[in-house]
C-alpha positions as CSV (number, residue, x, y, z in Angstrom):
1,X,-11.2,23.7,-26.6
2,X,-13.1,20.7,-27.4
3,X,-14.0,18.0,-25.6
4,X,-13.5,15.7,-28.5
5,X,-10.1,17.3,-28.9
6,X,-9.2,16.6,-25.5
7,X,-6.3,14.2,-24.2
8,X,-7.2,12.1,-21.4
9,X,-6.2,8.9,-19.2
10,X,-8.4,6.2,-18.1
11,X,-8.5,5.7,-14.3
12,X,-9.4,2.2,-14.6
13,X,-7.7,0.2,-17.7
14,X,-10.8,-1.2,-19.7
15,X,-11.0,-4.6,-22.2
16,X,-8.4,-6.5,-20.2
17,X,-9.3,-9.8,-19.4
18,X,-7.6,-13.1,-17.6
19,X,-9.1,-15.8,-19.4
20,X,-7.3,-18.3,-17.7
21,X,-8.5,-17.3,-14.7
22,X,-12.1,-16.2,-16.1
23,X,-12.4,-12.6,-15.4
24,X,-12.5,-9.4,-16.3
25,X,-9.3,-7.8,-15.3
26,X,-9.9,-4.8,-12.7
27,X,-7.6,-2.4,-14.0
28,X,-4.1,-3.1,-15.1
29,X,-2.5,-6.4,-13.8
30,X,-6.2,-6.9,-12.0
31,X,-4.9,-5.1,-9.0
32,X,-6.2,-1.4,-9.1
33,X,-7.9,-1.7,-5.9
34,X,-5.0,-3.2,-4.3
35,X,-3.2,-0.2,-5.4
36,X,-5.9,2.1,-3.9
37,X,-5.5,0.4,-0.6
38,X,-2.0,0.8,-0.7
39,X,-2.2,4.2,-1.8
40,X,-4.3,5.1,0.9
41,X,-2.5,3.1,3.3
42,X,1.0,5.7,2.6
43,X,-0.8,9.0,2.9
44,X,-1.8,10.3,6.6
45,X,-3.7,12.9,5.4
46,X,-5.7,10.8,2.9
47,X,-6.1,8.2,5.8
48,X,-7.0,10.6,8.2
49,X,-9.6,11.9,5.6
50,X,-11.2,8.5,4.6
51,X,-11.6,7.6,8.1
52,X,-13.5,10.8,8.9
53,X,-16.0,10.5,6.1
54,X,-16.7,6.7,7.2
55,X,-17.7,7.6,10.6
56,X,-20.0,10.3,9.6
57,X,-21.7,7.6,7.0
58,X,-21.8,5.2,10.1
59,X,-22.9,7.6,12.4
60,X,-24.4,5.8,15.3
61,X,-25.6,2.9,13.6
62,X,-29.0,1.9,12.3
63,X,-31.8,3.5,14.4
64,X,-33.8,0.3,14.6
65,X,-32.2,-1.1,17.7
66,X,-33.7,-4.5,17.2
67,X,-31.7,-4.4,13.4
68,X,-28.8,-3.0,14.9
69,X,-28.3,-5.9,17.5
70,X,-29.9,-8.5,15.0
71,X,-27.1,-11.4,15.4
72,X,-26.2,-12.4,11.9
73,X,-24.1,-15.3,11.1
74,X,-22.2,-17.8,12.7
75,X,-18.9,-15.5,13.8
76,X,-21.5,-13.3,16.4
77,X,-21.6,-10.3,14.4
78,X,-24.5,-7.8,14.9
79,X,-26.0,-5.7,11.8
80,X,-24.2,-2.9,12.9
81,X,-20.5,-4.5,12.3
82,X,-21.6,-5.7,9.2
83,X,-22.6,-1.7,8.3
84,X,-19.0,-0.7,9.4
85,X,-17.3,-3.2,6.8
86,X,-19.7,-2.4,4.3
87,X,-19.3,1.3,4.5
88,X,-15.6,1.4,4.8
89,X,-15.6,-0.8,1.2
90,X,-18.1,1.5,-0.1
91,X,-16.4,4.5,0.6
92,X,-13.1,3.3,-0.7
93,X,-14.3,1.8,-3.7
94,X,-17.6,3.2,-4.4
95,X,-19.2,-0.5,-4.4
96,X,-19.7,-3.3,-1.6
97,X,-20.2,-6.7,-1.5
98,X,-22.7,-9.0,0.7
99,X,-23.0,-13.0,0.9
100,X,-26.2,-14.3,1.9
101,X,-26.1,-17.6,2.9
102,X,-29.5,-19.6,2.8
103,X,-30.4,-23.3,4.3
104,X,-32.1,-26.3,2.8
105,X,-36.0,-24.2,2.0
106,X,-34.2,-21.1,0.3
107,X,-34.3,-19.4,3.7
108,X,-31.7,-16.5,4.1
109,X,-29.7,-17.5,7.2
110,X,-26.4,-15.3,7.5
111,X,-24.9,-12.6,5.8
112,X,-21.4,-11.6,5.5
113,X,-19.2,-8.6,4.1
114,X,-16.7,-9.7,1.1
115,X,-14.1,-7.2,0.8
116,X,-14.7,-5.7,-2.4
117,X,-11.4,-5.8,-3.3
118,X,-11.5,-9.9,-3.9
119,X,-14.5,-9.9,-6.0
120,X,-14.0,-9.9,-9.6
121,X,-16.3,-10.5,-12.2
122,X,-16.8,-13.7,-14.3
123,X,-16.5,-14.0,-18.3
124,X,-17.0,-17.7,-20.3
125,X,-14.8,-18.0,-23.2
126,X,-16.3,-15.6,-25.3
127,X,-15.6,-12.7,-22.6
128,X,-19.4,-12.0,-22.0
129,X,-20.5,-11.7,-18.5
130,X,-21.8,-15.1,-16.6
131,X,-23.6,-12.7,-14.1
132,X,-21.2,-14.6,-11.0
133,X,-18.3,-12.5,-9.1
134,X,-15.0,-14.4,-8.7
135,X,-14.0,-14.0,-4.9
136,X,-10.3,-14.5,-4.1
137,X,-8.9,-13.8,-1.1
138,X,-5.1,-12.3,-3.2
139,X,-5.9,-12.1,-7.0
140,X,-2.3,-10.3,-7.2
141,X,0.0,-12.3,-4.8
142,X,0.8,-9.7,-2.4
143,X,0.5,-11.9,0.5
144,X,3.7,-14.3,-1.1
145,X,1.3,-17.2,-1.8
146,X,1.2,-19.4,-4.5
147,X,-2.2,-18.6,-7.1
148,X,-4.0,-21.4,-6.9
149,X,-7.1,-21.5,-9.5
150,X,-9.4,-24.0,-7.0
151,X,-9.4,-21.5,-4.5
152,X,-11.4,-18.9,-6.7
153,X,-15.0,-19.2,-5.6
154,X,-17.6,-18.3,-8.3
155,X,-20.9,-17.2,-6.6
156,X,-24.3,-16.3,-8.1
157,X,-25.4,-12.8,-8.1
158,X,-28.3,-12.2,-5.4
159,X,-31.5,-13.1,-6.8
160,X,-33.7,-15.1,-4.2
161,X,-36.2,-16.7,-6.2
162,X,-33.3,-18.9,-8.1
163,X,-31.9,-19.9,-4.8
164,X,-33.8,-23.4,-5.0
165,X,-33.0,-23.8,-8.6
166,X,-29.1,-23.2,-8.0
167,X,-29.0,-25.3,-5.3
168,X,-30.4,-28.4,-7.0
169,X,-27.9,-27.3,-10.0
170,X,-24.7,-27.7,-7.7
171,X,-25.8,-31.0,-5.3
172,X,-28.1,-29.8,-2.5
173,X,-27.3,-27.1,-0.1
174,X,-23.9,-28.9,1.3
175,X,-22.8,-27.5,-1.8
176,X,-24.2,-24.4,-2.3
177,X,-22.1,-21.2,-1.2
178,X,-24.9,-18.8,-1.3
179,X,-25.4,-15.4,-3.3
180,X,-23.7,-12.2,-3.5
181,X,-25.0,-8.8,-3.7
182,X,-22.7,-6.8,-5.4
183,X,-23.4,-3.4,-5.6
184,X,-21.6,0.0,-7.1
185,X,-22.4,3.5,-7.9
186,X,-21.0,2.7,-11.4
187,X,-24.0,0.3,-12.2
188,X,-24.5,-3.7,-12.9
189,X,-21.6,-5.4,-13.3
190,X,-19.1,-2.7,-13.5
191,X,-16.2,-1.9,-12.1
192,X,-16.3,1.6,-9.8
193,X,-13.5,4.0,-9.8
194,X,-12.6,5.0,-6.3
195,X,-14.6,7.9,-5.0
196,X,-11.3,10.0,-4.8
197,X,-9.2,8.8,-7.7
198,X,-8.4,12.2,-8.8
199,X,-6.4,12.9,-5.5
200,X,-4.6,9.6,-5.8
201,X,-1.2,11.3,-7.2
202,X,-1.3,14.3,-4.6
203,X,-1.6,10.9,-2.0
204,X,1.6,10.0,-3.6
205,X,2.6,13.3,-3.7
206,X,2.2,13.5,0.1
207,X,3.7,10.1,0.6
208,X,7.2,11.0,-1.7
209,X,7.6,14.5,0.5
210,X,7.4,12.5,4.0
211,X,10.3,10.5,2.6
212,X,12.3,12.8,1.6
213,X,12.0,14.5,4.9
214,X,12.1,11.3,6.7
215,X,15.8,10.8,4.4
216,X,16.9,14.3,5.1
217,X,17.3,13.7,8.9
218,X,18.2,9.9,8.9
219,X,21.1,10.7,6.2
220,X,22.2,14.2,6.1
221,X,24.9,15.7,7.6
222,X,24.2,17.3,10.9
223,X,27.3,18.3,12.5
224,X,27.9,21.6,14.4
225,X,31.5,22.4,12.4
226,X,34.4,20.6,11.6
227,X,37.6,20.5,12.9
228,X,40.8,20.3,11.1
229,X,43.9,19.4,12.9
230,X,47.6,18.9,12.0
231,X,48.0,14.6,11.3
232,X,50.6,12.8,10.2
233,X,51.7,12.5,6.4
234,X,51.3,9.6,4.4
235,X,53.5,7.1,3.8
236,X,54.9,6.9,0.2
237,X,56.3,3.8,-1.9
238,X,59.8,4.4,-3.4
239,X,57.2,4.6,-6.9
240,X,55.4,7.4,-5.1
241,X,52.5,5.6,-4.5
242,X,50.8,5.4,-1.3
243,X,51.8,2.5,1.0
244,X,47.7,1.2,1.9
245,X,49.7,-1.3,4.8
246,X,50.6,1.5,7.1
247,X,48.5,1.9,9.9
248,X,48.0,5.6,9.3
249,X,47.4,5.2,5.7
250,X,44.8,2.6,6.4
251,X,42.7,5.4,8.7
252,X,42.7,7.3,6.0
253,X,41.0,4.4,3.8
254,X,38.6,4.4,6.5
255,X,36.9,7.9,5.9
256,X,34.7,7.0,3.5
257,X,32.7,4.9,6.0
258,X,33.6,7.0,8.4
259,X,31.3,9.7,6.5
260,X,28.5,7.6,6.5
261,X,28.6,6.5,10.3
262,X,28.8,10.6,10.9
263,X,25.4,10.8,8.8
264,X,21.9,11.1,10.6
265,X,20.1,12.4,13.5
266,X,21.8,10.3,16.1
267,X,24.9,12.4,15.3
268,X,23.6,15.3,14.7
269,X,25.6,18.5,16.8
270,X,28.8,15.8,16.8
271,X,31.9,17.5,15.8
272,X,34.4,16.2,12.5
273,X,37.9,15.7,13.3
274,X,40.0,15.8,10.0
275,X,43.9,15.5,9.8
276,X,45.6,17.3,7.4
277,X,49.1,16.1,6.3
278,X,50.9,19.8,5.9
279,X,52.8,20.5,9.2
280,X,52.5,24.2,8.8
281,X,48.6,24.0,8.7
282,X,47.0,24.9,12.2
283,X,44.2,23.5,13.9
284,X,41.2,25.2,13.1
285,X,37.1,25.0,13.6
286,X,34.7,25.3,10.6
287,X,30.6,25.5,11.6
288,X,29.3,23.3,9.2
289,X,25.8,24.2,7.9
290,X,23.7,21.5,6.8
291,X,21.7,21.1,3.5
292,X,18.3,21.1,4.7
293,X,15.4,19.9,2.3
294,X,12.4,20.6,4.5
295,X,11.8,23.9,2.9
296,X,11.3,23.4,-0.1
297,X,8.6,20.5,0.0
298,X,6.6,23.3,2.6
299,X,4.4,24.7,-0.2
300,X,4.0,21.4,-1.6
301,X,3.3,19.0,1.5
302,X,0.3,21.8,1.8
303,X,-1.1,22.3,-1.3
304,X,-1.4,18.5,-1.8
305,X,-3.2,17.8,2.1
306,X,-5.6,20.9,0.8
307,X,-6.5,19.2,-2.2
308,X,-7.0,15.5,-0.7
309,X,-9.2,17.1,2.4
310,X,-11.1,19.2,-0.5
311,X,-11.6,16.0,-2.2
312,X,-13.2,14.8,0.7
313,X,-14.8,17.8,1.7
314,X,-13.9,17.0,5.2
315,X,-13.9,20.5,7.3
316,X,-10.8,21.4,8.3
317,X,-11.6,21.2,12.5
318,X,-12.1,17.4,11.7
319,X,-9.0,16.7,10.8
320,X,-7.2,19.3,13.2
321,X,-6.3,21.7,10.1
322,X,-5.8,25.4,10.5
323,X,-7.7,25.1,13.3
324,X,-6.8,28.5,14.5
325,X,-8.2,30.5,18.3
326,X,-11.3,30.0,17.0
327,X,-11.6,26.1,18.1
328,X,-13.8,25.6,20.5
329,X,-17.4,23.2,20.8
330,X,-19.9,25.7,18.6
331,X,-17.1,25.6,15.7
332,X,-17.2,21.7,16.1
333,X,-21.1,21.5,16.4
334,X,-21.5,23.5,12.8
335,X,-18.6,21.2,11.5
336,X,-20.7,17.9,12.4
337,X,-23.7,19.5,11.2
338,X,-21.9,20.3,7.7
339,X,-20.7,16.4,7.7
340,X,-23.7,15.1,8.4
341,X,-25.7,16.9,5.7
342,X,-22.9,16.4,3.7
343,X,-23.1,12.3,3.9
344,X,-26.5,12.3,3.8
345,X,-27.2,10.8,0.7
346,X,-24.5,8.2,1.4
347,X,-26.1,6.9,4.5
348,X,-29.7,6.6,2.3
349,X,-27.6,4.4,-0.2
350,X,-26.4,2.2,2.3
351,X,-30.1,1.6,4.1
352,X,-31.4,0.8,0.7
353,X,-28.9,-2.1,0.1
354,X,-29.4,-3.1,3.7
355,X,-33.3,-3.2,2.9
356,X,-32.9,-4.9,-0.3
357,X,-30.8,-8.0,1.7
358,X,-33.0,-8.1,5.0
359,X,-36.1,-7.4,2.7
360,X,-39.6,-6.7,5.1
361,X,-37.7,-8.3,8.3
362,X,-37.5,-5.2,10.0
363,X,-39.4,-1.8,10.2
364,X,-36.9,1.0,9.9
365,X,-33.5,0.7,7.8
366,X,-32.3,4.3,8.6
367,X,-28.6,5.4,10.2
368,X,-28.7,7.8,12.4
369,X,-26.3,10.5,12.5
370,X,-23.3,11.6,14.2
371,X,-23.9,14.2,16.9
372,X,-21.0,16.4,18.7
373,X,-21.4,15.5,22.5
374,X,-18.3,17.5,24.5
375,X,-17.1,16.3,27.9
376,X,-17.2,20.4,28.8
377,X,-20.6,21.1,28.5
378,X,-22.8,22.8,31.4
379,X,-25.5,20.7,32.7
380,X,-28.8,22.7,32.1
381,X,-29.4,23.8,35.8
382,X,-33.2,23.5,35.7
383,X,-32.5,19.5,35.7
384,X,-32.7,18.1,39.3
385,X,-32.1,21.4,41.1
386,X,-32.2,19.7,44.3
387,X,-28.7,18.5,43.3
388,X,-25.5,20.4,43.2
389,X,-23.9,21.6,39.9
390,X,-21.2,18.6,40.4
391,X,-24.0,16.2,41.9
392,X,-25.9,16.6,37.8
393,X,-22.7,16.6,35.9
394,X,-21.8,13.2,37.3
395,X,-24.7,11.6,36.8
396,X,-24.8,13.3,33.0
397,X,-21.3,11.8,32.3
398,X,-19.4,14.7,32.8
399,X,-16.2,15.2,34.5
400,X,-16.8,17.4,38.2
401,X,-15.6,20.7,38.1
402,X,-12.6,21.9,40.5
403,X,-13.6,25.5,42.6
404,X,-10.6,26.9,40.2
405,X,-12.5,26.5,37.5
406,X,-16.0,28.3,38.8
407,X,-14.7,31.4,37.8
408,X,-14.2,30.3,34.1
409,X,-16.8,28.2,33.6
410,X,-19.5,31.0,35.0
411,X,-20.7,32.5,32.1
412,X,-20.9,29.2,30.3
413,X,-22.9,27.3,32.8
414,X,-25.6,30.1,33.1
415,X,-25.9,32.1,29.8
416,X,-25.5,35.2,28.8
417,X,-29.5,35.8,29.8
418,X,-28.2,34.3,33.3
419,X,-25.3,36.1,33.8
420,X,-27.5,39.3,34.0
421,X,-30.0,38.0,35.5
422,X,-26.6,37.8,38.3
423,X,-26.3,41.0,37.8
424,X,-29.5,42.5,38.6
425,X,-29.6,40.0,42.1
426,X,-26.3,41.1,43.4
427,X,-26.8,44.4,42.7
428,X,-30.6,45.1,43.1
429,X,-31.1,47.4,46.4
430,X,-34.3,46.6,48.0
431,X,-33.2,42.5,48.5
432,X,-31.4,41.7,51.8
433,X,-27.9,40.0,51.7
434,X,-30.1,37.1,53.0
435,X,-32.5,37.2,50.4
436,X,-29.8,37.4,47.4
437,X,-28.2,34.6,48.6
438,X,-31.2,32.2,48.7
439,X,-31.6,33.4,44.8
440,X,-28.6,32.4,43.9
441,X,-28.5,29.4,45.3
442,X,-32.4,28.2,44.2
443,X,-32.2,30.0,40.9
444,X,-28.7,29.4,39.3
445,X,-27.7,26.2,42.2
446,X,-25.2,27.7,43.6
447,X,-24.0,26.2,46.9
448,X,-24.8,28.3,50.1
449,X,-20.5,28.8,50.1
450,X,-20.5,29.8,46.6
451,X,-23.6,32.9,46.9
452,X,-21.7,33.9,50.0
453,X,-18.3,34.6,47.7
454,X,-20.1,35.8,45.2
455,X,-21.9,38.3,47.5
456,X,-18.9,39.3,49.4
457,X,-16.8,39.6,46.2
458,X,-19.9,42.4,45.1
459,X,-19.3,43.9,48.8
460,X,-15.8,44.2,47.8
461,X,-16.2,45.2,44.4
462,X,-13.7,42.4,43.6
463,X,-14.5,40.3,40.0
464,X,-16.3,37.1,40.2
């Protein structure tokens, strides 16, 4: 088939403008990244996912600890909380947005993160670009105020050497808000499409399954059976029609809400009672088997978390997916090996806009990446073997191991290389019991109580 040929959508409405409000319309009714967020916001998986992939771009912050602590503006925030706003907008939108604030010489002075999704940007009357960005704090109303048009701020694009000249233009710097840097992967003055817009509708997807599952236990039928007892008949008019002002006639108006009080899981394994007005009918007990919907979504509810974590290409341990017998801290190390590679080229996008705002103020502008540290892991024996094995965990940070889990943890603490090099010591047969158990203890740390056991379990011939 053709390209040409083809029959396509655009993710991102284009040529739509609010000229009363002087911008170009981002998307539809202006609010596609308001529906991203909300999107997003409905799907676990695809929350789960997002959240993920921005910690691996954050990793552990910038390696420059003098940037990373650098106090930035006048709310107390550090470079490093400024890189966690910024990545979470870039990752959700694919662009980010930075003021710089500068004082009365053109001197840069703070810096702040505007949520990409308020920034819109400007057209004049012939709907050509101004090269400003319109920042609102609810360009669609979803917080239930009022629009008012004064509270749109309209702030030059980042460009330094005008600052003096655009300060003079609006009254000194009393008046002067400052520039933005706004910044996509879609270029200049563009509006990005989400990074994972493809996957939006399997987010939906996901979000319509969990509530119809959510519906199938608050509102269907869960009952264990019904039972149908003899009642008493209705009373007729002389007309034949029902007399509704008898007491037992008006129960029997009642069942319709009756049925919906009996709905749900707070009465689910409840029992029906149901008169019947026949005399000759006996009191019987029908199981009642419920209509249950789970089922059927199964194959869908996985398909569409497949595709959204594919999307991300988020390994599946991450996100604790088919994680299987295999988990353990090796499958985990290769997983945050494979992110970290992985976001790579996202955290060298980020540390170039960071050095393009903070310029030649400080000497290194790279994040450093997320390493797998487990709680579990042995404590290399060769470190301080004065100590005891529990005596170096502490003081590493991890928790003491019980005399329970010795036996477990053996193999893990020294090796497989150590393990037989336990071998040959217990059972070499020119060293004394003595000797063996000054080995152990000096070459693996055991305490004098633990080479004892271990030597009287060989004596045995009991396991270790």
């Amino acid at each position: 088939m053709r390209v040409s040929q083809a029959k396509t959508t655009q993710r991102v409405e284009q040529n739509l403008y609010e000229t009363s409000k002087h911008i170009k319309s981002y998307g539809a009714n202006n609010a596609y990244p308001q529906k991203i967020l909300e999107i997003v916001s409905a799907s676990g998986t695809g929350t789960n996912c997002l959240e993920t992939y921005v910690k691996f771009i954050i990793g552990k912050g910038f390696i420059d600890d003098i940037l990373a602590n650098t106090i930035i503006n006048t709310r107390k925030e550090k470079v490093n909380t400024l890189l966690r706003k910024c990545v979470r907008d870039y990752k959700m939108f694919n662009g980010l947005a930075l003021l710089v604030k500068y004082n009365g010489i053109g001197e840069a002075i703070e810096y702040y993160n505007i949520p990409f999704e308020h920034c819109r940007i400007e057209i004049n009357g012939e709907k050509k670009y101004t090269g400003r960005i319109a920042v609102h704090p609810d360009w669609t109303g979803i917080k239930g105020l009022p629009f008012k048009q004064e509270d749109i701020k309209y702030i030059n694009a980042y460009n330094p050497l005008n600052v003096i000249n655009e300060m003079t233009a609006c009254g000194g710097p009393q008046n002067y808000i400052g520039q933005v840097l706004y910044f996509t992967n879609d270029g200049d003055f563009e509006y990005p499409i989400c990074p994972f817009d493809s996957i939006v509708t399997d987010m939906l997807t996901e979000e319509s399954v969990s509530t119809v599952k959510h519906r199938n236990a608050k509102n269907n039928f869960l009952p264990s059976g019904v039972l149908v007892r003899k009642g008493i008949k209705p009373i007729r008019l002389d007309d034949g029609r029902i007399d509704l002002s008898a007491p037992q006639n008006k129960e029997n108006d009642d069942s319709a809400e009756e049925l919906k009080r009996l709905q749900g899981d707070n009465n689910a394994c409840k029992i029906w009672v149901v008169d019947i007005d026949a005399d000759e009918e006996k009191p019987e007990f029908i199981p009642f088997d419920a209509k249950n919907y789970d089922r059927q979504y199964e194959y869908t509810e996985k398909t569409v978390q497949d595709n959204i974590r594919k999307a991300f290409n988020i390994h599946p341990v991450l996100i604790g997916m088919d994680v299987g017998s295999g988990f353990g801290s090796q499958l985990i190390t290769n997983a945050y090996e494979y992110m970290n590679g992985y976001t790579s080229g996202d955290r060298e996008t980020i540390s170039e806009v960071f050095k393009i705002i903070f310029a030649d103020k400080f000497r290194d502008y790279s994040i450093k990446q997320l390493d797998y540290v487990s709680g579990s892991d042995a404590v290399n024996p060769s470190l301080l073997p004065d100590l005891t094995r529990n005596e170096r965990r502490m003081i590493a940070g991890f928790p003491e191991l019980s005399t329970e889990d010795d036996k477990t943890v053996l193999a893990t603490v020294i090796g497989v290389g150590g393990t037989q090099a336990l071998i040959a010591i217990v059972t070499d047969g020119i060293l004394n019991l003595e000797q063996k158990v000054q080995l152990l203890i000096k070459l693996f740390s055991f305490t004098e109580e633990e080479a004892n056991k271990i030597m009287g379990n060989a004596a045995t011939g009991n396991k270790v």
